[in-house]
N, C-alpha and C positions, 0 to 999 in steps of 0.2 A: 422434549418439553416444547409445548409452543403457546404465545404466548400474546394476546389478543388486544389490542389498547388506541388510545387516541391521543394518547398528554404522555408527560414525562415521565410518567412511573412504568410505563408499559418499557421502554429503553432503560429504565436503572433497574427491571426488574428480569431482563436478558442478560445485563451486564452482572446481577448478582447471579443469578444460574451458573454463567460462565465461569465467573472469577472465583466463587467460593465453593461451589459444586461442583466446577467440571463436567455441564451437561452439556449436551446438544441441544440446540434450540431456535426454533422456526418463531422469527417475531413478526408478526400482522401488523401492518399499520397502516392510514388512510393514504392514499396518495398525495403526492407534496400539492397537487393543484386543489386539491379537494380535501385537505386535510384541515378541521375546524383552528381556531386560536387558540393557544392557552388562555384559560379562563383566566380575566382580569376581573378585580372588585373595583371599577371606574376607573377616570383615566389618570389617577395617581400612579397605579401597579405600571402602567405606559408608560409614562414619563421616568418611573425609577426605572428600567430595565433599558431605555436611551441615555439615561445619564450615565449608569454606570456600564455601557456595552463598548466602551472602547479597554475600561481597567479590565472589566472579565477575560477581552480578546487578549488582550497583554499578557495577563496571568495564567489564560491557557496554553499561550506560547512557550513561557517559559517552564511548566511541569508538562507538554508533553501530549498537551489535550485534556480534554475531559473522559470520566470515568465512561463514558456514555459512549464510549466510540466505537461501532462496531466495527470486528474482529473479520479479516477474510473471509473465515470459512463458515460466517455465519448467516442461516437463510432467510433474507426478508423478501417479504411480498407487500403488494402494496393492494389495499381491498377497499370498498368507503363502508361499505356491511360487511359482516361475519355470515354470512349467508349460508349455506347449506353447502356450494359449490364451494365456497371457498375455505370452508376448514375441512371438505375434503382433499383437497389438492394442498393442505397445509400437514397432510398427513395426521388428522385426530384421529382416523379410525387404528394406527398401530401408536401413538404419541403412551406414553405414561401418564401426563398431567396435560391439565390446560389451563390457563388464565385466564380469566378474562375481568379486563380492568380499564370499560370504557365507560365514561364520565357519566353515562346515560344508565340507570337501572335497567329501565326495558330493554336495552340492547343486551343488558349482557342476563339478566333470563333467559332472553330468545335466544338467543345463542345456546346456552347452557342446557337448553332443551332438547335442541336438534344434536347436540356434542353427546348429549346422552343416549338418543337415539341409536347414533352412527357407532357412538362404542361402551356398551354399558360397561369395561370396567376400567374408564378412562378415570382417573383422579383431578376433580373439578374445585377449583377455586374462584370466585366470582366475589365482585366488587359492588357491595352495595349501601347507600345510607342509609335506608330503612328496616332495621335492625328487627323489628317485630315481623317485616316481611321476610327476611334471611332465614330467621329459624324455618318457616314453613316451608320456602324454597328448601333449604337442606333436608327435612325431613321428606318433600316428594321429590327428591332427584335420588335421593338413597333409595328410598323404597323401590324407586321403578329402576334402580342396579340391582338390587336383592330377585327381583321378580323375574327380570331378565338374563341375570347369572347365575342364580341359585345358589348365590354365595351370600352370606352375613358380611353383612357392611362393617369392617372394622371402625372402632370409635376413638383417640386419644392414647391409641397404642392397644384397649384391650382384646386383642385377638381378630379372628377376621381377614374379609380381606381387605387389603387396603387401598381403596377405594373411593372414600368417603368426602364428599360434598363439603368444600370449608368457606364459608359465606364472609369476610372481614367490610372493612370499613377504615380508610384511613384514621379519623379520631379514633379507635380504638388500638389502633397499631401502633399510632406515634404519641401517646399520649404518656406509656411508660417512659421511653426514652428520652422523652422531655421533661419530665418529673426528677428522671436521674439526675440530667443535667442540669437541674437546677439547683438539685442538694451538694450532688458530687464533683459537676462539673466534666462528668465522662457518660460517652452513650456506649460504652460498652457494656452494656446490660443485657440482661435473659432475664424475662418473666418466669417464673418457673412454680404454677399453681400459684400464682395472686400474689410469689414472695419475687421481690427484686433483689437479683445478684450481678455483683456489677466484677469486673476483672482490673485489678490494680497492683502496676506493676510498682515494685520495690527494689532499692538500691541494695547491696550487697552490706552484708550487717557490718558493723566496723568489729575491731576485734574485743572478745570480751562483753560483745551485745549479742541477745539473743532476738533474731526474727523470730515476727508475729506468724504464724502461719497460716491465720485465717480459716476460715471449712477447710481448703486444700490448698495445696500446691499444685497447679495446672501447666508451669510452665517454668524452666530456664532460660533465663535469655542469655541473649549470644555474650561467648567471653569477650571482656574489654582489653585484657591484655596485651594483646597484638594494634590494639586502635589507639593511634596518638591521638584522638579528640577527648576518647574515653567515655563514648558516649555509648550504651545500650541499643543494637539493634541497628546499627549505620551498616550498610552496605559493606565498608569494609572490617567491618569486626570477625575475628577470629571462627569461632566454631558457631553454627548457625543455632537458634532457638533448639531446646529439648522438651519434645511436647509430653504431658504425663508422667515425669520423672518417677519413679520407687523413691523411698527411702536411704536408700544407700546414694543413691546419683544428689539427691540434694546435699546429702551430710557432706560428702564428695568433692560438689561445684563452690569452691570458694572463689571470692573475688564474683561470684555473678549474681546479676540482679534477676529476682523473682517474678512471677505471676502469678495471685493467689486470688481468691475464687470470697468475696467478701457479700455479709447479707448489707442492701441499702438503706440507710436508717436515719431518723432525722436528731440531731444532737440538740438543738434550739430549746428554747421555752415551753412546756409544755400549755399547752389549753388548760384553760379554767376548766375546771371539774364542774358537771352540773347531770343531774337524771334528765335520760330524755323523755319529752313530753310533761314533764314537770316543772313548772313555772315557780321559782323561789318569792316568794312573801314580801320581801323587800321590794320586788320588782312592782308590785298591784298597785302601790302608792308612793308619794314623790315624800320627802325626808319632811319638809312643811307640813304636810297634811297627818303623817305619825306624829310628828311635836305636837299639835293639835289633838288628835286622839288621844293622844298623850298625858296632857293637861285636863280632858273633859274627865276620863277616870279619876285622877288622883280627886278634882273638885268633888265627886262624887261621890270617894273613901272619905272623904274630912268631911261632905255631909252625912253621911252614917256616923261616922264617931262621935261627930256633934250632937246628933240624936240618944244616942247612945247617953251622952254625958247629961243630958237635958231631960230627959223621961225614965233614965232606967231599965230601959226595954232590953230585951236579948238580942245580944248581935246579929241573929239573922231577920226578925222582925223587923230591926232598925233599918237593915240593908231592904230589908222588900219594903218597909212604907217609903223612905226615900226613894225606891227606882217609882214607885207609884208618885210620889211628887214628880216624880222628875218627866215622867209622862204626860203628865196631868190627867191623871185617872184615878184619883183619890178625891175624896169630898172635902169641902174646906172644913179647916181645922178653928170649925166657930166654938168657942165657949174654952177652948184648951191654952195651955201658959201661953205665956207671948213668946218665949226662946223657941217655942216649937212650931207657932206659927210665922214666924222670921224666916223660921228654918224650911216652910214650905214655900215661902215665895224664892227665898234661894235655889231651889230644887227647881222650881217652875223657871227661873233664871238661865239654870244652868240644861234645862230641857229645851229652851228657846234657842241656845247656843248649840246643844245636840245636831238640831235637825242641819243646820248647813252644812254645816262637819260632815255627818251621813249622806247628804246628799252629792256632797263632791268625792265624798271615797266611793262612793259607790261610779259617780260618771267617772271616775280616776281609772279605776277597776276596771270600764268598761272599756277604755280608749286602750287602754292596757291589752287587752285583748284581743282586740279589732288591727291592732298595730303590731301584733306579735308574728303574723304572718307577714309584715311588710318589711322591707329593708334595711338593716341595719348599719349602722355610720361607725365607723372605725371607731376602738375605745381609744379613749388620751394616750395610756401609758403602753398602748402597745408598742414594740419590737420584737427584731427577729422573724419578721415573718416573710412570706412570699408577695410580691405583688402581682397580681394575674391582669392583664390586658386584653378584654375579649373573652365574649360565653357565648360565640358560637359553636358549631358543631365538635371544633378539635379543644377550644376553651373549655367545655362544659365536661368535655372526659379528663383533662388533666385535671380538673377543679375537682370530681369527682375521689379520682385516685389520688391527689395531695391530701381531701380529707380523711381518707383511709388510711393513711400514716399518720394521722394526728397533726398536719403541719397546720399551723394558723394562716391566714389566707387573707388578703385585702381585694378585690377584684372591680377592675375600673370598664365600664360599659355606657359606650354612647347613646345604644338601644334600646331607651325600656322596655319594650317587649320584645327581645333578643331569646332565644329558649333556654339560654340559659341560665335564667331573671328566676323564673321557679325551681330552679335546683338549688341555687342561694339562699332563696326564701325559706328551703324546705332543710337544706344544710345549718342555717343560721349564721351565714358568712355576710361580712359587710360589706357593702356594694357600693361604688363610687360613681354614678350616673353622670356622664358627662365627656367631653371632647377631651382625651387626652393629648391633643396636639395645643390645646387652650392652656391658658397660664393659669398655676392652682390646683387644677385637675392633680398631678400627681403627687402635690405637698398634702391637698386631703387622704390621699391614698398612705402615709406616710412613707414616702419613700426614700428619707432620711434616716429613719433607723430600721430599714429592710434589708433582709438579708439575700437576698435575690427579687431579681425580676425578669418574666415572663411575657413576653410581648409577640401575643400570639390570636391579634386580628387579621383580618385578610385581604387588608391592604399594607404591602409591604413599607410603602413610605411613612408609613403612620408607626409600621414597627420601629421603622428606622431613625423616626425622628425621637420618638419615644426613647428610646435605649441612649441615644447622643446627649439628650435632654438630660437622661436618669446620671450619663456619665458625670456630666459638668456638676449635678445635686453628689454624685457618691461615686470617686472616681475609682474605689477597688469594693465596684458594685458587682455582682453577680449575675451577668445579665447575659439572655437567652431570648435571640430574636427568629422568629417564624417567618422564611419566606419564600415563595415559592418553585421559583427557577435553582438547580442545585449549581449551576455557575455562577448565576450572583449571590447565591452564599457563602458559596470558597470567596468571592473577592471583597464581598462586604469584612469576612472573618477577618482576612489578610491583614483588609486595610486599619479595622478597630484594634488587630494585634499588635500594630504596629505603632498607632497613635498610642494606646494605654497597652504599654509590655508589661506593666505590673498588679491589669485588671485580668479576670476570669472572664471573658467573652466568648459565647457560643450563637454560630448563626447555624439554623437547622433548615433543610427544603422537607419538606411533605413525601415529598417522592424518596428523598434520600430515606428518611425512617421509617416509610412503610413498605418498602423494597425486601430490606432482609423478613420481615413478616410472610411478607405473599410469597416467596421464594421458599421458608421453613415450610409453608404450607402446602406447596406443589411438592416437595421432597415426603411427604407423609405428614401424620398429624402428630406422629412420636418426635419427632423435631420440633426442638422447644426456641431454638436460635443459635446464634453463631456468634462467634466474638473472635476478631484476629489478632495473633501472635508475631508481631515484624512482618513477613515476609507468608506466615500460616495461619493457616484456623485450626479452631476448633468448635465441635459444633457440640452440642446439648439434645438430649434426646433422651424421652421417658419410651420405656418397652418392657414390654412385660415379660417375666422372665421361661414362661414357660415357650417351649418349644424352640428355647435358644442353648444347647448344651454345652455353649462355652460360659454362661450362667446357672444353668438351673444345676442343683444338688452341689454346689461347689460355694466355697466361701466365699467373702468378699476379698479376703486377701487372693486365695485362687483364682478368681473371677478375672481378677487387676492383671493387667494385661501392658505393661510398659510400652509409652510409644503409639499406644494400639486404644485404648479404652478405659477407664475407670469406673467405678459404679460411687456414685456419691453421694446417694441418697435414697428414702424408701417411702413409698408412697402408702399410710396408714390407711386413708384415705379409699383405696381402691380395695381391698379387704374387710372396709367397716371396723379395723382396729382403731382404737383411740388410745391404745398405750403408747407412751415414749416420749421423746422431750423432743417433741415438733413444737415451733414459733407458734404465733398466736394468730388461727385465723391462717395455719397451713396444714398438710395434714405431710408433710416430709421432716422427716429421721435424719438428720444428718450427722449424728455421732453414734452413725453403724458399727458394731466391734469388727475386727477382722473377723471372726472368727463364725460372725454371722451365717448359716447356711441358706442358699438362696433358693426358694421353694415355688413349685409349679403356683402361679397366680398371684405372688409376687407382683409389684409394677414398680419399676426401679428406674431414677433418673441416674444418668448416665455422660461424663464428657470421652468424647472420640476425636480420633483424627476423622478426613475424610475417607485414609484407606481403612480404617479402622471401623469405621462403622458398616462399610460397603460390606466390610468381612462376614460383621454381625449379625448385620440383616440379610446377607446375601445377595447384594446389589452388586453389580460390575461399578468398576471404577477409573478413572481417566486420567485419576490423577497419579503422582509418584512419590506422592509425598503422604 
């Protein structure tokens, strides 16, 4: 693997290879004299990262270092361009994948052009924000593998070779994991087709209770018995993790706590029910202006009836000469009783009061309109809801994905015209315009009865002052801060862990949650993610089942492979079936019978060890576990 970059994600993205793959991997990076800054958002992001750089030194002291540290036998170079010469001598022309994940889009095209050159069936992953341009890049870097190999570009697992061009974007990587953790308060998450499944480990049932088992059972943790802390998964506990247990090994493992495999879901208040693009009737005019309409009617029934009582006429005659009074488009009532002509200046009375009335529901109506596209302000009675800090690039994709689970949203942005200002508009989330580091700012946001909050602008001191702020309003607030360096978010976490033990505080780096993305996607595009087990992983991966005969023609209970693989899911989706009890807005089967037989074109997600999938797919493996 090798792996191309300028900032920190290119190093957590070596270190994910290593640590959870067990690959080989050649990392490029600029030379230390020539290597640019990390990108700061003014001299705030400065100043936080000298504040807190003696606590980070400390606390990498005592765990040991940072995750980032590379390993002996691992090969860096040092390049200022990806150049032509230099991912030859970085060996792309025999590499399996390559990254490339430098700050610059142009650079890593250009790159990705000549890498395709040098080896058309190198598996290219490339780093870019411009999301409209991505697809097109993946579509012509495939093409020109297909033309040059004469192989079919595999897609998503189905069939092919595997090959295939995967364009990402940090907000789109880190935008799930951040949504988890703001419901769940764990980033042990796997996207899996648009559904989030999160891994939550479980205490051993007391006696006489029955554990939940969730979709599955993915894991045993280590027995407690042997460990006087009696704590799950400590170094010294008894028998290590049991990945993919059978049936009988859980009925079995008493006294041990679980790892079960849960969908992530939001439990809160649900959103008002409303048709979209349907504007409710109440809304066109203010409660004044109906009592008004109100009252012009009824004056109008009691002028008909009074006609009525007064002439003798038929009810509907009565009703049409009175709207004609009331118009004044009737001729005067010269020569006729006096109760009736009383009765036309009443009409013309109450025609004179008409027209304001009409004229303001109608300008009511129109403002109505004109403002339906514009910003809306937090309702009174809201709670339970998210508070969002920030709709730029990474804000605007969590904002996104939180409304696709129904969650209600308050979203606080200094920028009016920030890009994420029209996805609000267009969502109909209520927007809080204004300096969250200003007093106020987050009492209009209600941040009093929220049930988390998201503080995910990109200046870090702003996150940080945010969240301290939020603590002192809601001390077992649910709070989740964005910042960039992944040292100074282990020490920030530490430090808020330690001040509030009995708050949920999660600090996330960029680099940290877009690492295991870019890394699934350099392993294939059948890799859905990874989630660790103590001390293991396990990894997630959709494959299709033909051409694999430790699945195809074989049930699911056959298939199930202890230790080694499970199939957990079926992908309806990839077949064009719509039968089955798949989620809403998934097209996966997850309460497959055993007995299911698994058939050529099948597209099945699947959890494995690492030796376990190596087996699968026929990858070599490094690892021994």
């Amino acid at each position: 693997m090798v792996v191309c970059g300028d900032d920190g994600l290119a190093h957590r993205l070596a270190a994910e290879l290593r640590g959870v793959y067990r690959e080989q991997v050649v990392l490029v990076v600029p030379p230390s004299r020539l290597a640019p800054s990390q990108p700061m958002a003014g001299r705030a992001r400065a100043a936080s990262a000298a504040l807190f750089g003696r606590m980070v030194t400390a606390v990498n002291r005592g765990t040991g270092g940072s995750d980032d540290t590379l390993v002996p036998d691992e090969r860096v170079m040092e390049a200022a361009e990806p150049t032509e010469a230099v991912l030859a001598d970085a060996g792309v022309d025999r590499a399996a994948a390559l990254a490339l994940v430098y700050d610059d889009d142009e650079t890593n095209i250009r790159a990705a052009l000549t890498a395709r050159r040098l080896n058309p069936r190198l598996r290219l992953v490339l780093r870019l924000y411009n999301r409209r341009l991505g697809q097109h890049i993946e579509e012509l870097l495939d093409q020109a593998a297909e033309l040059a190999g004469g192989t079919p570009v595999g897609r998503s697992g189905h069939g092919g070779a595997d090959i295939a061009t995967t364009v990402l974007s940090d907000a789109d990587t880190t935008a799930p994991a951040l949504v988890a953790t703001a419901l769940v308060g764990t980033s042990k998450v796997v996207d899996a087709e648009g559904l989030l499944l999160r891994a939550v480990e479980r205490r051993p049932p007391r006696p006489g209770e029955v554990a939940d088992p969730g979709l599955c059972t993915l894991a045993l943790l280590s027995a407690t018995s042997n460990d006087p802390a009696g704590a799950e998964g400590s170094e010294d506990s008894g028998d290590g993790p049991q990945l993919l247990p059978d049936a009988e090994a859980v009925a079995a493992a008493t006294g041990r706590g679980t790892v079960v495999l849960e969908q992530v879901s939001y439990s809160g208040p649900p959103l008002p029910a409303r048709r979209a693009g349907v504007m409710p009737f109440a809304s066109l005019f203010s409660a004044r202006l109906r009592w008004s309409l109100a009252g012009l009617v009824a004056a109008v029934v009691a002028l008909a009836v009074a006609l009525i009582v007064v002439t003798d006429d038929h009810p509907l005659r009565a009703v049409y000469i009175t709207l004609l009074d009331l118009f004044a488009i009737n001729e005067p009532a010269l020569g006729a009783p006096t109760g009736q002509q009383v009765l036309q200046l009443l009409s013309g009375l109450v025609g004179l009061l008409l027209l304001p009335v009409l004229l303001a529901a109608v300008l009511e109506a129109l403002g109505t309109f004109r403002t339906a596209s514009a910003l809306r302000k937090p309702p009174r009675g809201l709670s339970g809801h998210v508070v969002l800090l920030g709709l730029g690039k990474i804000g605007t994709r969590v904002l996104t994905r939180l409304r696709e689970l129904h969650i209600p949203v308050v979203c606080v942005e200094a920028d009016p015209e920030a890009r994420g200002m029209a996805v609000a508009r267009r969502l109909r989330v209520p927007v809080v315009v204004g300096d969250v580091t200003q007093e106020g700012v987050l009492e209009s946001a209600k941040i009093h009865r929220a049930d988390a909050l998201l503080a995910l602008t990109s200046i870090d001191t702003t996150n940080l002052e945010a969240v301290l702020y939020a603590r002192s309003v809601r001390p077992d607030l649910r709070a989740v801060l964005r910042l960039y360096d992944d040292d100074f978010a282990k020490a920030v976490y530490r430090t808020l862990r330690t001040a509030h033990p009995a708050a949920l505080t999660r600090s996330r780096s960029v680099s940290h949650l877009a690492a295991p993305a870019f890394a699934g996607a350099m392993m294939g595009r059948q890799i859905l993610g990874a989630i660790p087990v103590e001390r293991r992983v396990l990894l997630f991966a959709a494959v299709v089942v033909d051409g694999h005969p430790q699945l195809e023609g074989r049930t699911v209970a056959e298939a199930f492979r202890p230790g080694a693989w499970r199939v957990l899911a079926l992908d309806t989706a990839a077949r064009g079936d719509t039968a089955g009890a798949e989620p809403p807005g998934s097209g996966l089967v997850w309460d497959l019978p055993d007995t299911y037989v698994l058939r050529a074109g099948d597209r099945v997600v699947l959890a494995a060890t690492r030796r376990g999938l190596a087996e699968l797919l026929g990858r070599r493996t490094r690892s021994t576990r």
